[in-house]
N, C-alpha and C positions, 0 to 999 in steps of 0.2 A: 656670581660670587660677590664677597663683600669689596665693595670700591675704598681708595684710601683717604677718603672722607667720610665715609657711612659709618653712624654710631654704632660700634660693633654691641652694645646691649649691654645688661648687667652679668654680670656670669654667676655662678652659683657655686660659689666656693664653701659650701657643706664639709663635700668630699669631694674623693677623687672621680666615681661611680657617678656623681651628679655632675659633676663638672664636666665630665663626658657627656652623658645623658642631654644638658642643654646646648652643646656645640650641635645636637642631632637638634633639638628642639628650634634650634636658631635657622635652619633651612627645611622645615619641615615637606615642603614640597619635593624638595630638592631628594630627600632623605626616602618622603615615601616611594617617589621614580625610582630611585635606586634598588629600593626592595623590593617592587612589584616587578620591576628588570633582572633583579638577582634572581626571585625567584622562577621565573618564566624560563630564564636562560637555563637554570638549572637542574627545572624540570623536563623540560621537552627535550633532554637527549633521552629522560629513561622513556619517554614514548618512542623512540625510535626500533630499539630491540623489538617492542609491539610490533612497529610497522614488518621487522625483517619476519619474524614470526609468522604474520599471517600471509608474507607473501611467500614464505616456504610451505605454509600448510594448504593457501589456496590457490596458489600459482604453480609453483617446483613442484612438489610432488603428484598433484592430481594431473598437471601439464596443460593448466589454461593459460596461454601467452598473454591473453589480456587484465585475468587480475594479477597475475604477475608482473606485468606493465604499469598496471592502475596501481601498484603496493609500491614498485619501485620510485614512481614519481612521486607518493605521499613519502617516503625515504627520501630523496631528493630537495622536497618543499620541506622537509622539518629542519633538514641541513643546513639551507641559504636561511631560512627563519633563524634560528641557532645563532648561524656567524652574524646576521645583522644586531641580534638582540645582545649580543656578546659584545658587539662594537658599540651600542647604544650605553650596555652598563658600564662600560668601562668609561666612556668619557662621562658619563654623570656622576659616579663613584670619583674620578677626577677632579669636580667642581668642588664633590663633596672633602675630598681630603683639603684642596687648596683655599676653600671658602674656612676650613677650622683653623690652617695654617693662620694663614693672617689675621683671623677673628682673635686667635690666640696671642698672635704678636701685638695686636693693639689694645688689647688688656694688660698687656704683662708691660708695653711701653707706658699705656694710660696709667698704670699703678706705677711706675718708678716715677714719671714728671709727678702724680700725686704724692710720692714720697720726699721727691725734692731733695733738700741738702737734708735730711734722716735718714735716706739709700745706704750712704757707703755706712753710716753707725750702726746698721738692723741687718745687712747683707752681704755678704764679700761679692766682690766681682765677680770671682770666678763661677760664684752661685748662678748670676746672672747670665753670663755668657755662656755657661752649659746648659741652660733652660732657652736661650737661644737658637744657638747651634745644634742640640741637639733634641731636648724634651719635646719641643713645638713639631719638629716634625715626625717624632715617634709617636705623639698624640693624633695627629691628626690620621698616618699611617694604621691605626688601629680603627678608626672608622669604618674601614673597609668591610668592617661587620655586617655594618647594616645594610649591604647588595651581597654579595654572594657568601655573607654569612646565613643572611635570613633564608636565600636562596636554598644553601647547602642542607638547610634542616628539613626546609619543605621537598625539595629534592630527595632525602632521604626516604622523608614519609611517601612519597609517591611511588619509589622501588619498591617498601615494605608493601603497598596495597597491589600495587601490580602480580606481585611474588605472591601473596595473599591467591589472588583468584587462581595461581599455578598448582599453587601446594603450602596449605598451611605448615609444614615444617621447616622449608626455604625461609617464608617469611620472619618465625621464628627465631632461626638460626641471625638473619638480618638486625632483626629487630633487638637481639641480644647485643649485639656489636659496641650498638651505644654503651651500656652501662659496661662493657665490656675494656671501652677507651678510656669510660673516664676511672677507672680501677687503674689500669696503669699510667695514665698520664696526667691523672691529676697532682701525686704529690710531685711528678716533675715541676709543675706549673709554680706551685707553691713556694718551691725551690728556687724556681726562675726568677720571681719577685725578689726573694730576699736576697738573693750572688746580684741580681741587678742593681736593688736600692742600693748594696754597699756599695759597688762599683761605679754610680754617680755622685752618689758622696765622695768617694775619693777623688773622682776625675773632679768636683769644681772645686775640692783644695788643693789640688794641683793645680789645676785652671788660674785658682787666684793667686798661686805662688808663682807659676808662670808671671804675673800682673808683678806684683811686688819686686819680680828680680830685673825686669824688662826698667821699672821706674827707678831702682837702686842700681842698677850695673854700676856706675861710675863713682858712689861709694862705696861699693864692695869692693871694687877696683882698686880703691886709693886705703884701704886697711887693709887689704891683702886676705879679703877673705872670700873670694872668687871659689876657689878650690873647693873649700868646706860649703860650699853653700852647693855648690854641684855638684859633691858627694850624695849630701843629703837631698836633691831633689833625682839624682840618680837610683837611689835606694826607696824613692817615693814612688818612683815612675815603674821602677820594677815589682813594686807592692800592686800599683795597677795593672801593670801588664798580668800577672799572675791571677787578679781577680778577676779580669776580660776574658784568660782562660777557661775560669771556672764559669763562666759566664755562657761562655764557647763551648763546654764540655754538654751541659743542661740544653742549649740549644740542637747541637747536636743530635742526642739523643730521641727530643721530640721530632726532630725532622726525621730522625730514622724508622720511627713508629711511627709518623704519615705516609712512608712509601712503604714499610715495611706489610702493616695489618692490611691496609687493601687487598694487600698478594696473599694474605693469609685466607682473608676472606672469601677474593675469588677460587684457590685454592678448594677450602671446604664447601666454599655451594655448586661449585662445578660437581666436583666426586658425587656427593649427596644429587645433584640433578640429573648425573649421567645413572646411579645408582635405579633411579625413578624410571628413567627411561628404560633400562632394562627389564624390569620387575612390570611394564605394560601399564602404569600410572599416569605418565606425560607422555606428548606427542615428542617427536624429534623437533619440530617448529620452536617447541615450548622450551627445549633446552637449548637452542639457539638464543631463545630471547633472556632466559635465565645466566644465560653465559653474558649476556648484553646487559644484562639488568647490573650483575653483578661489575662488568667491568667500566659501567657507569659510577656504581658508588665510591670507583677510586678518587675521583674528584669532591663527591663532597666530603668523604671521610677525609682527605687529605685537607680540606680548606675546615673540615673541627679543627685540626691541630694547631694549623697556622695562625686560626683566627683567635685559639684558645692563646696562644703564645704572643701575638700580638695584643691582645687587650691585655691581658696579663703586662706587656710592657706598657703599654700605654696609660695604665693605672699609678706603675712606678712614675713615670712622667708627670702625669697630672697632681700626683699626689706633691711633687716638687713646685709644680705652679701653683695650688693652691695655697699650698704653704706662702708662698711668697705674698700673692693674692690675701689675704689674713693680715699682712702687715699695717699699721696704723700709722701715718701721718702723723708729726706734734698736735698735741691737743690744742687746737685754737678757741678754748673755751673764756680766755681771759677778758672778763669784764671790766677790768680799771681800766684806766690812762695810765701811759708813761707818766715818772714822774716829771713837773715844770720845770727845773732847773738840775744842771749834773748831778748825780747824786753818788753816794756810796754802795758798792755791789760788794753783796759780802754770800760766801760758798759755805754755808754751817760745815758742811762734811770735811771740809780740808782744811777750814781756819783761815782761807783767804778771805781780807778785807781789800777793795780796791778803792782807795780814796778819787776824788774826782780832778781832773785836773793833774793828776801826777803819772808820771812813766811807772809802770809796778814790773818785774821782774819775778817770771816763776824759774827757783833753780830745783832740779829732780834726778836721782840716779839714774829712775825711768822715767823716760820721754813721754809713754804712755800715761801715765800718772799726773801729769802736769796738763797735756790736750785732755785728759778727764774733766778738769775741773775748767778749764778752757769752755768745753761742751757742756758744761753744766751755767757757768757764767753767761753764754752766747744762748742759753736755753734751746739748746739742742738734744738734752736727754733729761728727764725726770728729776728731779732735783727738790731740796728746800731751797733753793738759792733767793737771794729778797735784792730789790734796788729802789732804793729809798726808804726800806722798810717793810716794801707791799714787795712779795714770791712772785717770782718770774711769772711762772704760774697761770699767774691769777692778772697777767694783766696780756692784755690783747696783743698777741705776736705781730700783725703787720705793726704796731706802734713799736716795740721790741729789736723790729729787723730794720725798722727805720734807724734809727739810735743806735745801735750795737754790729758791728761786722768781725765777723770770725775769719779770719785768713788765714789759711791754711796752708801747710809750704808744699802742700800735692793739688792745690784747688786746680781744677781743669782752666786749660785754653783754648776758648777757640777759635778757629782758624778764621783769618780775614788780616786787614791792613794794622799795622804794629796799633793806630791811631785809635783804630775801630778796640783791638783789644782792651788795653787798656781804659779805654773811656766806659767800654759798659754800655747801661746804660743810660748815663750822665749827660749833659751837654757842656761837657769843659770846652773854652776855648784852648787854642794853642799854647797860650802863654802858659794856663793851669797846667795842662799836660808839660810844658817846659819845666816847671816847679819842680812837679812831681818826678821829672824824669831824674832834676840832678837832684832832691832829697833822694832815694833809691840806687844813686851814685849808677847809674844805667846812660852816661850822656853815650859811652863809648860803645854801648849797643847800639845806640839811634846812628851815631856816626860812621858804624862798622858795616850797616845794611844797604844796597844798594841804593834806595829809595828813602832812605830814612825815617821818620813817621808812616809813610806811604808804602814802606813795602810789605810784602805778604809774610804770616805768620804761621805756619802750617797746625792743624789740632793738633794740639797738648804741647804745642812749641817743639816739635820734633827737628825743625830747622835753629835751631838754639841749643846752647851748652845748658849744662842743669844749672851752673850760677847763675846764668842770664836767663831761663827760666824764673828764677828764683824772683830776681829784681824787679821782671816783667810784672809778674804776680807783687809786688811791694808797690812798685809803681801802681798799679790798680787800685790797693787797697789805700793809699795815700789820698789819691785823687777823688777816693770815692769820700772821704773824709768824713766819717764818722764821728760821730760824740766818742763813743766808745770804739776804739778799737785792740781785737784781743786777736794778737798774731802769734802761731804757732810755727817757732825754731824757723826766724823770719831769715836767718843769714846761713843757716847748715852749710850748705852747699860753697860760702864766700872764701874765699883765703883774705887771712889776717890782716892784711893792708885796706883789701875794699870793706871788712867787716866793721873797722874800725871807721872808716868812713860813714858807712852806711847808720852804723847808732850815732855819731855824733850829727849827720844833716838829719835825723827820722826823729832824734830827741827835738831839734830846733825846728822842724817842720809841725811836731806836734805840739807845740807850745801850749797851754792853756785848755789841751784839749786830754781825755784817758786814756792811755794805752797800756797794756798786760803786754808780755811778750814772754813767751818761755822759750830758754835758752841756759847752757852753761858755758857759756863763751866768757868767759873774765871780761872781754873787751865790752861786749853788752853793759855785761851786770854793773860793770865800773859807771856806766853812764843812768842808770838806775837810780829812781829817788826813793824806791822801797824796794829792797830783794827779801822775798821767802823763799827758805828754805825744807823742802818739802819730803821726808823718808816716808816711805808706804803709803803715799796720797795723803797725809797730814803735816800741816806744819811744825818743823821741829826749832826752826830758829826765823826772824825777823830783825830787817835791819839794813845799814848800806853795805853796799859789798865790801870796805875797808871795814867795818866793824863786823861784820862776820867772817870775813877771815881772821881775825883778831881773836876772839872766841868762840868759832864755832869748827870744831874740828875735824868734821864729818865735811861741814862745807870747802873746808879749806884743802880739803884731801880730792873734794871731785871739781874744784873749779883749776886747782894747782896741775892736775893731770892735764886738762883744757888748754892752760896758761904752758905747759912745756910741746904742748903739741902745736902752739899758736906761734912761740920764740922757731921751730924748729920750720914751719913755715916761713915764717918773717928772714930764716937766714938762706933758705932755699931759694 
């Protein structure tokens, strides 16, 4: 199997059909054992009815003890052959599913660290951790094809030819079967696929709304909108449940027509063989082995259905990783240089100009709206955006990501000594990390943890409140000290006392240096040397925050709302 170092390959994200196809290609040895095991296993039980056959017709009935002897022990050897070969395919069919399992995972990992800080803009989570948790290993589960799938077919064919030299109407009657299954089971199949797709589509936007309410509890909490948000994911969850039914219903059904048509089948070729025997056409030997032939085909007719129903999932599956697989990294095509000295970033699409050297302030009804142009500025999504004059664009992203840091109020953390987090990877000394700790107004975290600098931080700050989350992440982006820095809703989480803190040390901290922040915190904006003001992702007004609430009435109606929820704090 593949090790957790071994280059797991290119994979062949076409489609879904090839994306399978080369998970087989990628252990081809591996792949052929399995099928020349599936098939071996699958056929030498229909030799064995042969065997009982001739030991009835040349041993039992004429009453020679020794080829009755000599047929039983060839019954005996096909047996222990059978169960070793059985035990051989199952553990290599093993290798095979576990070798796609992780082949899979480190693709799907290899493409997210390739997508980098563009994941969460192109993907929801919850996309991600249901292609985890679940696709990966209904993909590799439907491999099973290739041993006692290929098994099952040639197994089939080896009844029909047997049944052949009995009575060409048996074989007939066999041979019908097939097209017989796939007339009623295929528009199940069809069916299967599409109650399925829908059914993982809903389950990873539940997934990711799972994610979203797990990271907001504690401002759902504090607006009192716990309640409605539980409704509505209870009303989501039973829209899934209802679809897993239907999901459940189509499954069902195929399972019931792999146990059911075997019995149909041995049914009709029993009657029909016992018929023969009476009419002086076949031996009794012969309808012994026709009763055997037949209640062999239970198995491979049973493993069409399974394996029809398994790759059928497994296509749903793949079809979801490829999709993901397809995704594209930022274009690193940009040929310029940064510009030499700070310059002006300006967003055509929204009308934001950020001059160099000054604190700018995006204010927005929607929050979404403002990290747009956030991500179009930190050239994070597709844009005309220009800096200096030359489009984001067009100028070489490592120069880009040097110069400009997007901080975001959900950026990940992770887990290690408070020291280690915030540094990154920087070489501050202590002093620097001191700085940054009181601009961020965070001293009373460092002094609240047992160790101080030194103690452990758990991933995503899970040992931490979401303000002191919040600061942890400020503190970071302070230290990292960018030219440009463009912080999204850097205080959400603060009560009024520390937010006020917080913009007047982060205004004096960034002196001489660019910072965006989007925010409708009055206490920010106050501290603001440009605020835009932004309705449907365009600029509708510019200015200081005293002079647009002065004249601009839209602004003055959503920072005022901010401003009474901020006093109602400050008396709490």
């Amino acid at each position: 199997m593949i090790d957790a170092y071994e280059d797991p390959g290119t994979p062949d994200s076409r489609s879904p059909a090839r994306y399978l196809w080369w998970l087989v290609r990628s252990q081809p040895g591996r792949s052929a054992a399995g099928a020349v095991l599936g098939i071996v296993s699958l056929a030498l039980p229909a030799v064995v009815p042969y065997l009982l056959a001739r030991a009835v017709d040349d041993g039992l009935e004429p009453g020679d003890r020794a080829a009755l002897l000599g047929w039983a022990a060839a019954v005996l050897a096909a047996g222990a052959l059978d169960a070793w070969l059985n035990i051989a395919r199952h553990r290599t069919m093993t290798r095979v599913r576990m070798d796609a399992n992780f082949r899979t995972v480190k693709v799907v990992v290899g493409q997210a660290v390739r997508l980098g800080a563009s994941l969460r803009r192109q993907v929801a989570a919850g996309e991600v951790v249901t292609i985890g948790v679940g696709d990966v290993q209904t993909i590799a589960t439907s491999l099973t094809v290739i041993g006692p799938g290929v098994g099952a077919v040639v197994g089939y064919a080896v009844v029909a030819a047997l049944l052949l030299a009995v009575s060409p109407l048996l074989a007939a009657v066999v041979l019908l079967g097939v097209p017989v299954i796939g007339v009623l089971v295929g528009p199940l199949m069809g069916r299967l696929q599409g109650t399925e797709t829908t059914y993982r589509e809903r389950q990873g936007a539940l997934t990711a709304r799972i994610g979203d309410l797990a990271g907001g509890l504690r401002v759902l909490g504090g607006l009192g909108g716990k309640e409605l948000v539980a409704e509505a994911f209870r009303r989501d969850s039973g829209r899934l449940r209802a679809e897993g039914y239907r999901v459940g219903a189509v499954t069902s059904w195929i399972q019931a027509l792999g146990l059911g048509l075997p019995t149909v089948f041995l049914a009709v070729v029993t009657w029909l063989a016992a018929r023969l025997v009476a009419q002086g056409e076949i031996t009794v030997g012969e309808l012994v082995s026709v009763y055997g032939y037949v209640a062999v085909l239970v198995v491979p007719v049973a493993y069409f259905l399974e394996f029809g129903q398994q790759v059928s999932r497994g296509l749903v599956a793949a079809r979801r990783v490829v999709r993901f697989l397809r995704l594209d990294p930022l274009d690193d095509g940009g040929a310029y240089d940064a510009p030499a000295e700070p310059s002006v970033l300006h967003d055509p699409a929204s009308g934001v100009r950020v001059l160099p050297g000054r604190l700018t302030a995006l204010a927005c009804e929607r929050p979404g709206d403002a990290a747009e142009v956030v991500d179009r500025l930190g050239r994070y999504a597709p844009s005309d955006a220009t800096w200096g004059g030359v489009r984001l664009d067009e100028i070489a992203l490592a120069r880009v990501r040097e110069r400009i840091l997007v901080a975001d109020h959900e950026a990940d953390l992770f887990a290690g000594t408070l020291r280690d987090v915030v540094r990154g990877r920087t070489d501050a000394d202590d002093t620097a990390v001191a700085r940054a700790v009181h601009a961020a107004v965070a001293d009373d975290i460092v002094r609240g943890l047992p160790d101080g600098l030194d103690s452990r931080i758990d991933a995503q700050g899970r040992n931490l409140s979401g303000g002191q989350q919040q600061r942890v992440r400020l503190v970071r982006a302070l230290l990292a000290d960018p030219e440009v820095l463009l912080a999204v809703e850097p205080t959400s989480a603060l009560d009024a006392h520390t937010e006020a803190a917080v913009a007047q040390r982060m205004r004096k901290a960034r002196t001489g240096r660019t910072t965006v922040v989007t925010t409708t915190s009055p206490l920010v904006l106050d501290r603001a040397d440009t605020v835009y003001f932004l309705v449907e992702g365009k600029v509708a007004a510019s200015g200081t925050h005293e002079g647009l609430l002065a004249y601009a009435p839209g602004y003055r109606a959503l920072v005022a709302r901010d401003a009474d929820a901020d006093t109602a704090e400050a008396v709490r």
